[in-house]
SEVO-934705 format. One record per residue: residue in three letters; x negated, y negated, z negated of N, C-alpha, C in turn. Coordinates in steps of 0.02 Angstrom, whole numbers, plus 50000, padded with zeros to 5 digits. Each point is the difference from the previous one (the first is absolute). Example, Ala and Ser with C-alpha at 12.3 -4.5 7.8 and 13.67 -1.06 7.14 Angstrom:
// residues 2
ala493405028449610500454994150000499554994050000/ser500184994750036499584994149997500394994549963/
// end
This chain:
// residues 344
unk496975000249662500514995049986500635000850043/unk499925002750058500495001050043500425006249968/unk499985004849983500025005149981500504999349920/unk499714994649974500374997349933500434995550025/unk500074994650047500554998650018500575000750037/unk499775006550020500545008750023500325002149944/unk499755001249959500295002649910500444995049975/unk500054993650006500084996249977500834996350054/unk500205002250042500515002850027500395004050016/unk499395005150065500145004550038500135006449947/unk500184999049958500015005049928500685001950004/unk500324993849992500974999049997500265001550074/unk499835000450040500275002250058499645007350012/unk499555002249994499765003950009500175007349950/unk500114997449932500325004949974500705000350013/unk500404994650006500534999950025500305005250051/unk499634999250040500135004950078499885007149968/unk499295001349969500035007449984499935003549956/unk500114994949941500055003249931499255003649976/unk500055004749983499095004149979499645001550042/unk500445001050067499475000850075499824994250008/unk499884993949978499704994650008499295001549969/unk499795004049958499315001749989499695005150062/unk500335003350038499585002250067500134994550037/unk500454996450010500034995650051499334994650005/unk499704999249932499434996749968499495001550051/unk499995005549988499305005250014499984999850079/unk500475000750031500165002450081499774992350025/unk500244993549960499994993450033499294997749995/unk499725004149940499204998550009499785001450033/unk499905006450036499885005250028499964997750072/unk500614996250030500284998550055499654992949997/unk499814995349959499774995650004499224999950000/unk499745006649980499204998950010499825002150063/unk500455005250045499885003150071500254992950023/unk500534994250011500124994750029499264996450004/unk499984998049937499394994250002499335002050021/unk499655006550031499675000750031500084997250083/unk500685002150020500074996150047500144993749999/unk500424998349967500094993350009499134994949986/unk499765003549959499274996549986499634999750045/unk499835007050057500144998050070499964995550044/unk500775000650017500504995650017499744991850000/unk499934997749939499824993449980499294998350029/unk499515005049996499584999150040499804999050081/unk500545005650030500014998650058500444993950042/unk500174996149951500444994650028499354994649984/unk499685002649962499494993650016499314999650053/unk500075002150021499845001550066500544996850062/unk500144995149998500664995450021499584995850056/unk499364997849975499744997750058499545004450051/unk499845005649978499305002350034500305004750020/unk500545005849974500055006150029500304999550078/unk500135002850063500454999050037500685007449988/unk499685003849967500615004749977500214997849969/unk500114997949947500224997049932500314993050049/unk500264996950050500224994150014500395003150078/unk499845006550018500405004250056500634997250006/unk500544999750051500654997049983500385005149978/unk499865006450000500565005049996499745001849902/unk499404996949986499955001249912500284992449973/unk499904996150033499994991949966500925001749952/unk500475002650028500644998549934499805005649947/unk499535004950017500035002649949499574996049943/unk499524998950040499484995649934500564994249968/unk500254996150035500434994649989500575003149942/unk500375005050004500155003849953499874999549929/unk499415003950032499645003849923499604991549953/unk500024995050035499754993349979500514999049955/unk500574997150051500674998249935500105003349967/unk499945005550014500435004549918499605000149964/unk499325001349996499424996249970500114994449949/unk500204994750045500014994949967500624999149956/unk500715000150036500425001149969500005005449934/unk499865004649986500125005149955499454995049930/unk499524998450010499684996649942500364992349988/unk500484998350044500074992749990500775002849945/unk500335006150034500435001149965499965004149924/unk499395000549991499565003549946499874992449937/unk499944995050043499804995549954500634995649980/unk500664999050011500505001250010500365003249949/unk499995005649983500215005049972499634997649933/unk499335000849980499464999649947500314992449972/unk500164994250040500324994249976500635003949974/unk500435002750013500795000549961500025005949950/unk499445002450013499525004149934499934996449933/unk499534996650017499684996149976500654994249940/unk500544995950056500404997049964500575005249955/unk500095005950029500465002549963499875005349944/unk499235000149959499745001149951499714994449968/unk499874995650015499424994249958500704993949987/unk500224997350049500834994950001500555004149999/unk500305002749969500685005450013500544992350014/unk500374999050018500394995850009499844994050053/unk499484998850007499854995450050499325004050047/unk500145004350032499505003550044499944997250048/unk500564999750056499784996250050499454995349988/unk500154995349968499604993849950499255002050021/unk499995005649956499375000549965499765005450088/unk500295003650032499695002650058499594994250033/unk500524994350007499814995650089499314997349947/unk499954998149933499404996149946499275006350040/unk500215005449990499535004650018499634999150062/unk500615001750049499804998650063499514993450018/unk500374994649976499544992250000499285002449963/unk499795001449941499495002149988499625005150049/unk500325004950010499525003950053499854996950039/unk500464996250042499534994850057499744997049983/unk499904994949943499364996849993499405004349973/unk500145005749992499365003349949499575004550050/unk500545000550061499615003950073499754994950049/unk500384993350001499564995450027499294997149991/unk500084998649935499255000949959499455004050002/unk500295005150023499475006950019500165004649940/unk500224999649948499955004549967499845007849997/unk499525001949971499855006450009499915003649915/unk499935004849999500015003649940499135006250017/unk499594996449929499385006150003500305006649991/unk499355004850015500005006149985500264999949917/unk499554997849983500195000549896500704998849984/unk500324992850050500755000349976500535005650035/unk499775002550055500475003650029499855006949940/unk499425002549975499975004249966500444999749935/unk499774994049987500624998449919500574999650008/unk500254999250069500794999750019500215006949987/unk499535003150042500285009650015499985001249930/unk499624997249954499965002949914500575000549986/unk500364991650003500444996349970500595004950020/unk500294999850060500635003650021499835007049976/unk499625004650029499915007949951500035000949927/unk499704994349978500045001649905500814996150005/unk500454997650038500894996849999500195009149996/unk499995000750076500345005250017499945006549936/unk499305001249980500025003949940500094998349941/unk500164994049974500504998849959500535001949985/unk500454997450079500655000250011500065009249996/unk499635005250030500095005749998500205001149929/unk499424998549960499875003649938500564997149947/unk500314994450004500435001949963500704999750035/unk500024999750048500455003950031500215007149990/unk499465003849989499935008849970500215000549923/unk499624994649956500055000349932500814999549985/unk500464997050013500604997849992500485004350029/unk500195001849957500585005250032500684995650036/unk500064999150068500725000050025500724997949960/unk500254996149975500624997549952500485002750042/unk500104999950046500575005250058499805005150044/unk500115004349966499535009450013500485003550051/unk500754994650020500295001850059500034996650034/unk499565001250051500084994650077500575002950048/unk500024994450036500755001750057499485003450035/unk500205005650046499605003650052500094995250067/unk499365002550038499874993750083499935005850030/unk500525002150042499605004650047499724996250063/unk499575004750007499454996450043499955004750071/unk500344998850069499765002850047499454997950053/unk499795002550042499455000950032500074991150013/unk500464995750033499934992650005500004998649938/unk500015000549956500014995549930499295002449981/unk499495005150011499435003949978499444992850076/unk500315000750041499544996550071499984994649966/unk500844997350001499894992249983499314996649915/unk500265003849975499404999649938499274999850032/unk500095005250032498985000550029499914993350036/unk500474997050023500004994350061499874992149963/unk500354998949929499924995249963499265000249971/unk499775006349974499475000449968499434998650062/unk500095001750061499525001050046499624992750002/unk500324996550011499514991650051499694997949919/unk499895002049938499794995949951499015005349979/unk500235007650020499255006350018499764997650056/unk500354996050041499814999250084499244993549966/unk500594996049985499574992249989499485002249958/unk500065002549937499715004149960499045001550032/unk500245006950045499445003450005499584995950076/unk500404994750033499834997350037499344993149962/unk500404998749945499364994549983499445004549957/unk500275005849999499435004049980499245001950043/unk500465000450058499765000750081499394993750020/unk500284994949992499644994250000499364999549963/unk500105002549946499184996049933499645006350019/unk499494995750004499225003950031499685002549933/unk500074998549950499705000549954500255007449953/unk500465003250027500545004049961499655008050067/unk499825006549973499815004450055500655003749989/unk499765006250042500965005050034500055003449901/unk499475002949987500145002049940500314996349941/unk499854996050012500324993449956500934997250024/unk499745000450065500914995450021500325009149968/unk499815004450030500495008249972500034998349933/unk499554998549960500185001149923500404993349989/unk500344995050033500424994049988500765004450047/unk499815000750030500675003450043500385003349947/unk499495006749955500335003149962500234998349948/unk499614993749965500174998849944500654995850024/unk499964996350032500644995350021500635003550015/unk500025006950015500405001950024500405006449930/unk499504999149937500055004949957500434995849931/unk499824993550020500194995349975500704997650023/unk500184999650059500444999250012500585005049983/unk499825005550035500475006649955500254997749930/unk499384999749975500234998249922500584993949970/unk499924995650045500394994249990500655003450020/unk500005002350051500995001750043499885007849924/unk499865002250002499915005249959500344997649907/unk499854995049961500284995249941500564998350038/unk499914997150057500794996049990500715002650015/unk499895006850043500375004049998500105003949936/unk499724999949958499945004949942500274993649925/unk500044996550016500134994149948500884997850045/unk500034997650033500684999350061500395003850051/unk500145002449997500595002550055499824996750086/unk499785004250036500074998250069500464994250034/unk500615001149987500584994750007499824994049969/unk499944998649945499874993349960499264996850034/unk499555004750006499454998250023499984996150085/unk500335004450038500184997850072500434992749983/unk500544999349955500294993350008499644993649967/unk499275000949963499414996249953499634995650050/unk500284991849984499604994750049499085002049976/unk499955003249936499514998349940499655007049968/unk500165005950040500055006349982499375000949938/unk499384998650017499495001949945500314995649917/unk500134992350002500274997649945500475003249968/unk500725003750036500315002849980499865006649964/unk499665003750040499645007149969499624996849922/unk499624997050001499784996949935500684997849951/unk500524998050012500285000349977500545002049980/unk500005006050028500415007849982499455004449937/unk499314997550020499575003449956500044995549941/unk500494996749986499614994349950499434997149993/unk499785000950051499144994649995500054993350034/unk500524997749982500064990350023499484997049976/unk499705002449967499324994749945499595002250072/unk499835004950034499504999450056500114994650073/unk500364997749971500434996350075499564993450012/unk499624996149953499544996350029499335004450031/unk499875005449974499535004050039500215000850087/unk500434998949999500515005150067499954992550043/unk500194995649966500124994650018499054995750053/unk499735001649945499184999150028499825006650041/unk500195003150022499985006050027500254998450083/unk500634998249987500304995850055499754993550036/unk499784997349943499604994650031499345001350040/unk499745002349991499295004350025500105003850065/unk500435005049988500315006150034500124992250084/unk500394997049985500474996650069499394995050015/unk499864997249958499444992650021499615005550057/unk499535004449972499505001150020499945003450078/unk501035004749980500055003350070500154995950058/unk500494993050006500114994750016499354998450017/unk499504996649991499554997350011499565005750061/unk500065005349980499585004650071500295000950043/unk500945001649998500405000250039499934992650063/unk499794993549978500064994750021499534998450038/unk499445004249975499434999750042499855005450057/unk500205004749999500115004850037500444996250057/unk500654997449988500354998350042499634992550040/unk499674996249982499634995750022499515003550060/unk499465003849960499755004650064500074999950038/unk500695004750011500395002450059500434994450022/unk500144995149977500284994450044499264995050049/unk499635001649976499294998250035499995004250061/unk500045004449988499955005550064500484997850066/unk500484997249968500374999050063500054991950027/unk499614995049979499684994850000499584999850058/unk499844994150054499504998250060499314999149944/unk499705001650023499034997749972500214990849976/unk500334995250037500054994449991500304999849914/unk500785004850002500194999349932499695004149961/unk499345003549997499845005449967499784995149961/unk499624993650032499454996049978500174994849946/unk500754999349998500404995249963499875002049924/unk500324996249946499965000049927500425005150016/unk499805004849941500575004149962500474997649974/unk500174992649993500664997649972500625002850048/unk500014997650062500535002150040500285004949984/unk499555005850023500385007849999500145001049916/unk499774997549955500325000249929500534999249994/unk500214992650032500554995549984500545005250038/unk499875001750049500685004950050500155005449958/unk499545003749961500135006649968500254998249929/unk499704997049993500524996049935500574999349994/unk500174994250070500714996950010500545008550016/unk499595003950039500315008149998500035002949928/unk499735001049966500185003749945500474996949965/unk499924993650009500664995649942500685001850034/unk499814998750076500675000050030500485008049985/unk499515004449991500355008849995500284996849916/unk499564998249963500155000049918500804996550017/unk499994995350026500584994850008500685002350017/unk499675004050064500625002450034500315006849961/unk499565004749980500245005449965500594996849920/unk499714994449989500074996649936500804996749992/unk500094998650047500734995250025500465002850047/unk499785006650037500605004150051499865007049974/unk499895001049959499935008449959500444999349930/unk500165003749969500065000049925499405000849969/unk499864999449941499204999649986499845003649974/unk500105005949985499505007850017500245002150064/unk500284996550040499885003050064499344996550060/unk499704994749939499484994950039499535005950013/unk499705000749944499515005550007499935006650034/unk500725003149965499955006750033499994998050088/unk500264992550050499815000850065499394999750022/unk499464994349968499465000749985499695007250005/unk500165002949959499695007249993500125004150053/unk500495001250036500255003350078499514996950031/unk500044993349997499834996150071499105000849986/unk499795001549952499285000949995499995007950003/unk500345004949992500005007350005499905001850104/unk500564995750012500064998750082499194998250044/unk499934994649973499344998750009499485000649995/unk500015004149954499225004749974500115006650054/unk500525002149995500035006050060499914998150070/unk500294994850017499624995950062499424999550027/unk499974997049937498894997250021499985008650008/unk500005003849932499695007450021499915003550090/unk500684999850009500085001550064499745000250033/unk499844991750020499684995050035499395002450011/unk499814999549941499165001749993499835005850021/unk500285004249982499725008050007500075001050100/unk500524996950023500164999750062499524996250042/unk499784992949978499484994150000499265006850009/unk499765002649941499475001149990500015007150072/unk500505007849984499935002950073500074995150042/unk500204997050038500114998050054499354996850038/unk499544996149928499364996250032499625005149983/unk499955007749994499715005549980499905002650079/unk500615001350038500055001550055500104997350053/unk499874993349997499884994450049499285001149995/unk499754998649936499045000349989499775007650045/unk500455005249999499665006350029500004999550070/unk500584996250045500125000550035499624997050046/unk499814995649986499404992350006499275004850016/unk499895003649955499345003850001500175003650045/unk500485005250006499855004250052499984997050062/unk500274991350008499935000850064499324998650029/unk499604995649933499354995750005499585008450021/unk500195005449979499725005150016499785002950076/unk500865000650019500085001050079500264993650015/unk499524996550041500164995050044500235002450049/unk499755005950030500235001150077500725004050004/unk500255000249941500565006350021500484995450015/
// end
């Protein structure tokens, strides 16, 4: 779901910047996002160890963990955020804001509640978005192009990065809640990596091939539009339930993830409290980014900051983590050798 509500933006900026090299840029951000989320998966672990480890609470590691927490948290709060102005500016075209902050209010009550999703529905979800995306491919291919001359985008090495950088934090979140379910083995998350990532090709792959790079980079709406360069507007309530699914569902893990990790940095006293609190704060945060992007941006410029500011932050946490995880690698060695030689 994360991954579809990457497509479902990071498409128009992303082809934007590099035109047809936005299909390696695909591949490289996957790529870069499945070596991340080993560490960062990590990472998340060794911060929970918050009360017991004394490496993991050292003073010279404590900003790094502290770090790799917020951006943590921040990057999914700004994930759910994003999935709201998603969300309003395919399902409400004209009143999005509206229909974002409606979202947001529902997610907090639907994560306060506990809400969780079975194995069976998370399976029918992954159905639901893969049989979208191969839709959208297939007749995307069937339909020949109505303007067979696109303006050319040249694309240099920053316009080729910046693409890998938008696409990155949505493979990150992606293969990270992949990381999480116990129920899913390595052979299994590889054959979702690939398909997700073969899939995605395919999507930047139609919409470049149906639109022009340029038109596509300036698209609040890029997949609706590609549908409707192909003439397939009759699929647009498909696209539309597609969207709905696609943002609810990524929103909702994004929110919980970020809850987590706002626990982590919580006394045992507030660990113990209702989950209402830390809802209500991440809430009142995601509305406030929807708000502020909403009223001091122009409004395709809401999103596309959104999208930096979650590109920024997914490379963060990465950092973090990979730095987080050596560091308590060689604190842990260092520890042993001395428990080894006491006398030296």
């Amino acid at each position: 779901m994360f991954v579809g509500v990457g497509m479902l933006s990071a498409v128009a900026v992303g082809c934007g910047l590099a035109g047809w090299w936005a299909l390696m840029s695909v591949v490289i951000a996957s790529l870069l996002a499945a070596v991340a989320a080993c560490f960062v998966h990590r990472a998340q672990s060794t911060v929970e160890l918050i009360s017991t480890d004394s490496i993991v609470n050292s003073a010279w590691m404590l900003p790094i963990k502290r770090l790799f927490i917020a951006a943590d948290i921040l990057v999914n709060v700004v994930v759910v955020s994003l999935s709201a102005q998603i969300f309003g500016r395919y399902v409400v075209p004209g009143h999005d804001e509206l229909a974002a902050m409606a979202l947001i209010g529902l997610l907090t009550i639907a994560v306060s509640a506990g809400l969780r999703f079975s194995s069976a529905i998370r399976l029918g979800i992954m159905g639901l978005l893969i049989a979208g995306a191969l839709i959208f491919v297939t007749v995307g291919l069937a339909v020949s192009p109505a303007n067979t001359v696109h303006p050319t985008s040249e694309a240099g090495l920053g316009g080729i990065m910046g693409s890998i950088a938008v696409f990155f934090p949505f493979f990150l979140l992606g293969y990270l809640a992949m990381s999480r379910s116990e129920s899913s083995g390595k052979a299994v998350r590889i054959l979702r990596i690939l398909v997700g990532t073969v899939l995605a090709v395919g999507v930047v792959a139609v919409s470049l091939y149906q639109r022009d790079a340029v038109g596509l980079g300036l698209s609040a709406t890029p997949l609706r539009d590609v549908l409707a360069a192909a003439d397939a507007s009759v699929l647009e309530p498909w696209l539309v339930v597609v969207v709905v699914v696609a943002t609810f569902t990524a929103a909702i893990f994004a929110f919980r993830q970020a809850i987590t990790r706002l626990k982590v940095l919580s006394t045992k006293e507030n660990a113990k409290s209702s989950r209402v609190q830390p809802v209500l704060f991440l809430g009142i945060l995601a509305a406030a980014f929807v708000f502020l992007t909403s009223h001091f941006l122009a409004p395709h410029m809401g999103s596309l900051a959104l999208l930096w500011l979650a590109a920024g932050l997914a490379i963060l946490e990465s950092l973090a983590g990979a730095a987080l995880v050596l560091a308590t690698a060689l604190a842990s060695q260092d520890e042993n050798q001395g428990e080894q030689n006491p006398g030296d």
